[in-house]
N, C-alpha and C positions, 0 to 999 in steps of 0.2 A: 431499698427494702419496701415490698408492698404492704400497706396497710391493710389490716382487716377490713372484710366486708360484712356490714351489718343491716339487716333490713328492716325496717320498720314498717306494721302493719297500721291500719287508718286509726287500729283501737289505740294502740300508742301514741298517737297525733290527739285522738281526746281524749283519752285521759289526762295531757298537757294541757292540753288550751282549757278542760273544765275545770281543773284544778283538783282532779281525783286522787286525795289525800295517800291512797294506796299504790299509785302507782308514779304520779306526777313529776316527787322527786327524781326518782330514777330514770325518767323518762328526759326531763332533765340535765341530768347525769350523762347520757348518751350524747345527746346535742351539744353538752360544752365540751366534751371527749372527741366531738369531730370537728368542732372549732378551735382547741387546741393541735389536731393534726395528728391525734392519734388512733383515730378511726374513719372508715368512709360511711355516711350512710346511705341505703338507699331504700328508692320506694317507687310504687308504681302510679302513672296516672289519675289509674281509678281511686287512687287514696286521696287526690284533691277532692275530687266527687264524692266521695264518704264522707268525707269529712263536714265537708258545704251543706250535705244533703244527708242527714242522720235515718238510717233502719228504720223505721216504724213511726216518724214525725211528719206527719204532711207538708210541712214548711222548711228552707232552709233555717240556716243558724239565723238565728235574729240581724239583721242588720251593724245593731253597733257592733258584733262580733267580726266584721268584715276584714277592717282592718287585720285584726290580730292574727286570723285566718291567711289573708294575702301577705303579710310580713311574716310569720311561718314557713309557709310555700316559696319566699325569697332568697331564704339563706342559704346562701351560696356552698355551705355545707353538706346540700341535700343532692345526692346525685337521682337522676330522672330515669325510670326504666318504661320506654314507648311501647304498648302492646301491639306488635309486629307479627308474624305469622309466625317465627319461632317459639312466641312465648302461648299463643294461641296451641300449638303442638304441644307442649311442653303442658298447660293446664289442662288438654284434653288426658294427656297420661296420667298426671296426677288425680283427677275427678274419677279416673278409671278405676287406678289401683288403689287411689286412698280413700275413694267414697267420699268427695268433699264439694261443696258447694260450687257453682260457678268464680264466687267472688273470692272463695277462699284458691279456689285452684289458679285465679290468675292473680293471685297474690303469690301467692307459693313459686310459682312457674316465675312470675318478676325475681324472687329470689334466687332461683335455678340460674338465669340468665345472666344476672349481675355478678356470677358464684360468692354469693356472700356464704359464711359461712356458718353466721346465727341471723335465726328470723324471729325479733320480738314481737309479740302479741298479748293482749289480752284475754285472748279467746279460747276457752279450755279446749273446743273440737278442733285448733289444731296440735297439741300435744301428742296425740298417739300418732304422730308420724314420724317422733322419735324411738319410738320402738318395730318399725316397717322398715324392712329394704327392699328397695325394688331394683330390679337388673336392669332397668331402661332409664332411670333417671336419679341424680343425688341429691336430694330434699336435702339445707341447711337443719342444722340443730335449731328445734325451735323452742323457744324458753319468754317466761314471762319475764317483764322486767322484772331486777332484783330490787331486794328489799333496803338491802343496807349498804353502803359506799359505792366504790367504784362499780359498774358492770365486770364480769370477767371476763375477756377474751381471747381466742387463742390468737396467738402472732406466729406470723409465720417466719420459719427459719432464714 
């Protein structure tokens, strides 16, 4: 039986490692669900680079954050999606048809590729791409983490 595919975007990486009371648990929650074996997670490259390197902060993460950051990025839980030329195609469509930033579109397109089949975020501008379809590509369900217990996921038959 294959596991669900689940992608995690860089904003769900910190809102763990900052300890963001709203989202952390849950985020949490995801990572011992795929160290228990009953989900896959994955993510793209660029989410180590977001992560290290924060939106609108001139400096990486402070130093003693290193650690926690590199033991993160370790766990052997985390499957790796390489921006390759397929997913480079695959963001170009989406930035097309969904009006989405570069970094969201080669987030989204990692999701595409890996066929996960929810993409967590914290990031309200991706939400309305659960209400789009488009004929040339199948964007996962993308949902914030949840608030209270387990995430939901669908399993496949």
């Amino acid at each position: 039986m294959t596991k669900p595919h689940v992608y995690l975007d860089s904003s769900v990486f910190l809102a763990f490692l900052n300890g963001n009371e709203r989202y952390s648990p849950e985020a949490k929650s995801i990572v011992e669900a795929a160290e228990r074996g009953e989900i896959e997670i994955w993510t793209s490259y660029l989410t180590m680079a977001e992560v290290t390197k924060r939106r609108g902060v001139q400096f990486p993460r402070p130093t003693n954050d290193e650690q926690n950051v590199t033991q993160l990025f370790q766990n052997q839980t985390i499957k790796w999606v390489a921006i390759e030329y397929v997913v480079g195609v695959y963001s170009q469509q989406i930035i097309w048809e969904f009006q989405k930033t570069a970094r969201d579109g080669l987030h989204l397109a990692s999701a595409v590729f890996a066929k996960c089949e929810i993409a967590y975020t914290t990031d309200a501008g991706w939400l309305d791409a659960n209400s789009r379809k488009s004929p040339r590509i199948n964007l996962p369900e993308v949902r914030y983490p949840e608030f209270q217990g387990q995430p939901t996921l669908p399993l496949h038959p």
